[in-house]
N, C-alpha and C positions, 0 to 999 in steps of 0.2 A: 910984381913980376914973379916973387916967388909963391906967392899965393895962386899962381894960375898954374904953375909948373905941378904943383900939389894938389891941383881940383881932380879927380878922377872921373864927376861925373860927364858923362855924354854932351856935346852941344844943344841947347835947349832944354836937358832936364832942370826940375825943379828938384829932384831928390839926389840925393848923396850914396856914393860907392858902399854896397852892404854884401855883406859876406853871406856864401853859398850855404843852402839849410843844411848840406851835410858837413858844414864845419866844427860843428859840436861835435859829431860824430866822432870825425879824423884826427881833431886833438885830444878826445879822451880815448881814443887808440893810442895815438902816439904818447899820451903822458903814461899809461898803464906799460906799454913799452919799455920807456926810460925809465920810471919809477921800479922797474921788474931789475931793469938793466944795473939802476944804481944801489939796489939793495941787493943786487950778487956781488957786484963791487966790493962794496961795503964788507961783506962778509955777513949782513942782515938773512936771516935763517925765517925769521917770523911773515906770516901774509900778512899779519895787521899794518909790519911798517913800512911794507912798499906798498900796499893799498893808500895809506896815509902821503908815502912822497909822491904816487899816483894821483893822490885827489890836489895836493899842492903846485905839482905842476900846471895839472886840467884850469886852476881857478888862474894860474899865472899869467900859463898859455891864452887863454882863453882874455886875457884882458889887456895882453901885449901886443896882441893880434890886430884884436878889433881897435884897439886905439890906435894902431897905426891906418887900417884901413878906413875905417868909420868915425874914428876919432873918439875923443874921452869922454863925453855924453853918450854913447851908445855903450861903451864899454866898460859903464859903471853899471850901464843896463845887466850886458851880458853876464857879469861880474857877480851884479847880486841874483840873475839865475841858475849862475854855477854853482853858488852858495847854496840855495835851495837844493839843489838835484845831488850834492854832495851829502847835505843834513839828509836830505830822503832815503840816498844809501847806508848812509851809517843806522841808521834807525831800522832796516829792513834787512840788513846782508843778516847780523845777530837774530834776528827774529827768524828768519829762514832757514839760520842754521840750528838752531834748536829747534823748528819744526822736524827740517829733514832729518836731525840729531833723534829725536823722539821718535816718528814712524821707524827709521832702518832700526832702531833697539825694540820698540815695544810690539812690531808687528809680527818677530820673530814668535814668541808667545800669545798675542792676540786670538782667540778663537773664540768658536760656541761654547767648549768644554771651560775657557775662563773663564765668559760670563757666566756660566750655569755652575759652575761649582764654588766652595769656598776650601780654606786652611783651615778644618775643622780635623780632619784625619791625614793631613799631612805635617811634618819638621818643616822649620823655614828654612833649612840645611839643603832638604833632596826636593826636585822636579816635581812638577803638578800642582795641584789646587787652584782657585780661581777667587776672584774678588765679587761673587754674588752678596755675599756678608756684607762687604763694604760698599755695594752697589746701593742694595736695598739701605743699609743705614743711609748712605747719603740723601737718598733720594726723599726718607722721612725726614731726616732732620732739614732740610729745604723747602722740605712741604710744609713743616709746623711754622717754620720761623718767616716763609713768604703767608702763612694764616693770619701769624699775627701782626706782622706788621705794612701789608698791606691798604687794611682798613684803617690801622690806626695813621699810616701817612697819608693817603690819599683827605681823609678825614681831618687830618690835620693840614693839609694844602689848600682844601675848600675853604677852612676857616680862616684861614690868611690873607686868600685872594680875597674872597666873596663878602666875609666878614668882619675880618679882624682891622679891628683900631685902636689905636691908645697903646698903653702901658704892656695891656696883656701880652698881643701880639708882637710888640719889638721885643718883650722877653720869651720869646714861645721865638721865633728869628734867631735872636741871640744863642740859645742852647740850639738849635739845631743845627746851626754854624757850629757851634762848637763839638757837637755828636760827629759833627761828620769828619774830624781832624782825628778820633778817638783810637789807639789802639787795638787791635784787636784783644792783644793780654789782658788790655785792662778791662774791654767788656767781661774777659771770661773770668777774671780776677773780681770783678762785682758780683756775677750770678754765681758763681763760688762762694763767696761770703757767704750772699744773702741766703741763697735758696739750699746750699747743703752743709755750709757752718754754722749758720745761726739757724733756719729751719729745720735741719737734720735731713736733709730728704739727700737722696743716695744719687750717684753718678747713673745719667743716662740719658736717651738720646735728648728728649724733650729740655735736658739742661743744657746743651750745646743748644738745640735751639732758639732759645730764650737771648742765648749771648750772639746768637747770629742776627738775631733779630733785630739787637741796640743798633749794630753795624749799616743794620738794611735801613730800617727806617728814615733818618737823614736822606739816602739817596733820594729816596720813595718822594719824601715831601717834596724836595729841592726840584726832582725830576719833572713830576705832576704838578708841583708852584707854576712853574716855566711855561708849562702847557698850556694849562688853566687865564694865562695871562695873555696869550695868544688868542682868544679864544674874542673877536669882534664886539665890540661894547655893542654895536646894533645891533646885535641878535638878543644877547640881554634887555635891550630898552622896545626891542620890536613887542618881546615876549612878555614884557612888565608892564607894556601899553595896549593888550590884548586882555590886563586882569588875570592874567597867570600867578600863582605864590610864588615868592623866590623861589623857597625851597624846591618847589617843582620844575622851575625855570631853568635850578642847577641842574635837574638831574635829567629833565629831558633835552633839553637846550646843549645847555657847557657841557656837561661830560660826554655825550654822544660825539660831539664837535670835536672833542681833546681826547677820546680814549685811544686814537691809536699811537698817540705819542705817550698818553701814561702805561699803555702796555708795553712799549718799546724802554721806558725809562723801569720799570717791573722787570723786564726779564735782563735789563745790565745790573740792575743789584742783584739779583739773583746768581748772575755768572758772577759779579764781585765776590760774593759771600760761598760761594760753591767750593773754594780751594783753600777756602782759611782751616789751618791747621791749630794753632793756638789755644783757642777754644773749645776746641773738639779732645783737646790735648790732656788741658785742664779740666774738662764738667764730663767728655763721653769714656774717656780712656778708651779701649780696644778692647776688641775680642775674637781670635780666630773660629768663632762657632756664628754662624743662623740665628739673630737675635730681632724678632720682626715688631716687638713690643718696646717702642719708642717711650716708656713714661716708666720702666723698670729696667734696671743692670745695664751693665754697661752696653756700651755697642759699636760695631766698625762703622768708619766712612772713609772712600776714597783717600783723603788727604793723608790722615793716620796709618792709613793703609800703606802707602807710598813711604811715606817715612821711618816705619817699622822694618817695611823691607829692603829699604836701604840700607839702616843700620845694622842690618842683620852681618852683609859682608860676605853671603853666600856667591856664587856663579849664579843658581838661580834664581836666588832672593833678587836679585841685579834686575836679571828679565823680568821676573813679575814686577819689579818698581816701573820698570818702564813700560812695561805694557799698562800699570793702571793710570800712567799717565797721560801714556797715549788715550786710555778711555776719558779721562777727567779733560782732557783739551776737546776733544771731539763731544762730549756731552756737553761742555762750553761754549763750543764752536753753531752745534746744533741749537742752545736757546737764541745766539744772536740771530741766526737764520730765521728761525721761528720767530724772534720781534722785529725782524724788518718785513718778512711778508705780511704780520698781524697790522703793522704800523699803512704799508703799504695798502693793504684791504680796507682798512677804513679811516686812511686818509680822504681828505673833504673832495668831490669829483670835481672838475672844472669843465665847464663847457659852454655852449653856447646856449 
C-alpha cells in the first residue's frame, strides 16, 4: 500500500519519476545563493569560502533531491556528477583567474616598442625598455636544447620499441623513469659542475641549454615511446613481408604513421622546458644588453627576465614582469596550438 502511495510513475510506464534537465541548474543557483547568504551571516569576507559552502550545498542539494524523487541509485548518480563538475570548477576558476590576472597587468605595457627594444639603456627603477634581449635569448636556448635532445629521444624511443631487449633496455626504461622525476636545480647543478667547474667553460646561453635539454629528453622518449606503440603491427609485418629493411620499415612505415603525435609530444616538452628558471639562473645568469651569441657570456631569457624584474620592486619593474609574462604564456599557448594543428594534419585519414 505504501509502496504504490510512493510510485510517481504514470499508469503503464516502465520508467521512474526523473528530475527536469534544468535541475542542476536551479540548485546550483540556489546553493550559490545560500552559500553567499550564509557566508555574510557568518561574518565570512573571503569568495573562496562561500564558493566552498556554495559547492557543499550544490553536492547536498543535489543528492537530497534526487533521492527523494528518483531514489538512491540515481542519486549516487547525480552525486558523483556533481563531484565532477565541482573538481572541474575548482581546477579552472584559479586558472582563469591568473589568466585574467596576467592580461589586465601585462597588457597595460604590452606593445611593438616592448618586443623591439630591450633594458640595455634603461634603470630597472624608471618606465620603457622591452624584453627583445630576453625574447631572442629564449628563443636560442629552446632552439639548442630541443637540437639536442630531440634526436637523441626520438632515437632513443625507436630503440626501445622496435629494438630493445634484455638487460640493456629495462636499464635505458629505468633511468628514463627516473630523468623524468629529476629537478630541475639538479639538472643545472650537474651542467654546472661538469661543464663550467670542472671544464672551466664560462656561463652562457648554450649552458642553460644543455641542462634544459636533461629535462626534455625523458618527455621526448616517453612521449614518442607511446606513439611508436600505437603504430599497427600490420603495417610492420605487411612491410617486412614485401622484403623491406627494418630500418627502412621504421622510417618510412612507423614514423610517418606516429609523427603527428611525436610532434605533438616535441612541442609539450618544449612548452614544459620554456619557463624553467633555475637553470637559466645557475648556467645563463642575465644580462640587460643584446647578446645573440648563444655559446659566449652570459645571456637574458624570458623566465630570468620576469624574475629580475620582479625583485627589482619598481611600479614599473612590476609592469614589465607582467607584461613578459604575459608574452611567456602566450608564446606557450601558441606551441600548443601549433602541435594540435601539426598533430591534427597528419593524423592517419579515415575513410571509405
Amino acid at each position: 500500500m505504501s509502496h504504490a502511495l510512493n510510485d510517481t510513475r504514470p499508469p503503464g510506464s516502465l520508467r521512474g519519476a526523473t528530475l527536469p534537465k534544468w535541475f542542476p541548474w536551479a540548485v546550483a543557483g540556489a546553493s550559490a545563493a545560500l552559500g553567499y547568504g550564509v557566508s555574510a551571516a557568518a561574518g565570512l569576507h573571503s569568495d573562496i569560502q562561500w564558493a566552498l559552502i556554495a559547492a557543499l550545498l550544490f553536492v547536498g542539494g543535489s543528492f537530497a533531491v534526487s533521492a527523494k524523487v528518483e531514489g538512491r541509485r540515481q542519486a549516487r548518480d547525480r552525486t558523483a556528477t556533481s563531484l565532477v563538475w565541482v573538481a572541474f570548477l575548482l581546477a579552472v576558476i584559479p586558472l582563469a583567474s591568473l589568466t585574467w590576472e596576467t592580461v589586465k597587468r601585462g597588457i597595460e605595457v604590452l606593445d611593438g616598442y616592448f618586443l623591439t627594444h630591450s633594458m640595455g639603456v634603461v634603470a630597472d627603477t624608471e618606465p620603457g625598455g622591452g624584453i627583445y634581449h630576453a625574447l631572442l635569448g629564449t628563443l636560442e636556448q629552446v632552439g639548442l636544447a630541443t637540437a639536442i635532445s630531440v634526436p637523441v629521444g626520438v632515437l632513443t624511443a625507436i630503440y626501445l620499441v622496435e629494438y630493445g631487449r634484455g638487460r640493456l633496455a629495462k636499464a635505458v626504461t629505468f633511468f628514463v623513469d627516473v630523468m623524468t622525476g629529476i629537478p630541475s636545480i639538479v639538472a643545472g647543478l650537474f651542467v654546472l659542475s661538469l661543464w663550467i667547474l670542472i671544464l672551466g667553460m664560462g656561463y652562457s646561453g648554450f649552458a642553460g641549454a644543455m641542462a634544459l635539454s636533461i629535462l626534455m629528453i625523458p618527455v621526448v622518449v616517453r612521449s614518442t615511446e607511446e606513439m611508436l606503440k600505437l603504430v599497427p603491427n600490420e603495417l610492420r609485418e605487411a612491410s617486412l613481408a614485401l622484403g623491406v629493411p627494418k630500418w627502412r620499415t621504421i622510417l618510412k612505415v612507423v614514423l610517418p604513421t606516429s609523427v603527428g603525435g611525436i610532434t605533438t609530444g616535441v612541442m609539450l616538452a618544449i612548452a614544459r622546458i620554456t619557463g624553467e628558471t633555475a637553470p637559466v639562473l645557475l648556467l645563463v645568469w642575465g644580462t640587460n644588453f643584446i647578446n645573440a651569441n648563444p655559446f659566449q657570456d652570459p645571456q637574458a631569457s624570458l623566465p630570468m627576465y620576469i624574475y629580475l624584474q620582479y625583485t627589482n620592486g619598481s611600479e614599473a619593474a612590476y609592469d614589465r614582469a607582467w607584461a613578459a609574462a604575459l608574452t611567456l604564456i602566450a608564446f606557450i599557448m601558441i606551441l600548443n596550438l601549433v602541435a594540435r594543428g601539426i598533430a591534427r594534419w597528419k593524423s592517419p585519414k579515415t575513410g571509405r
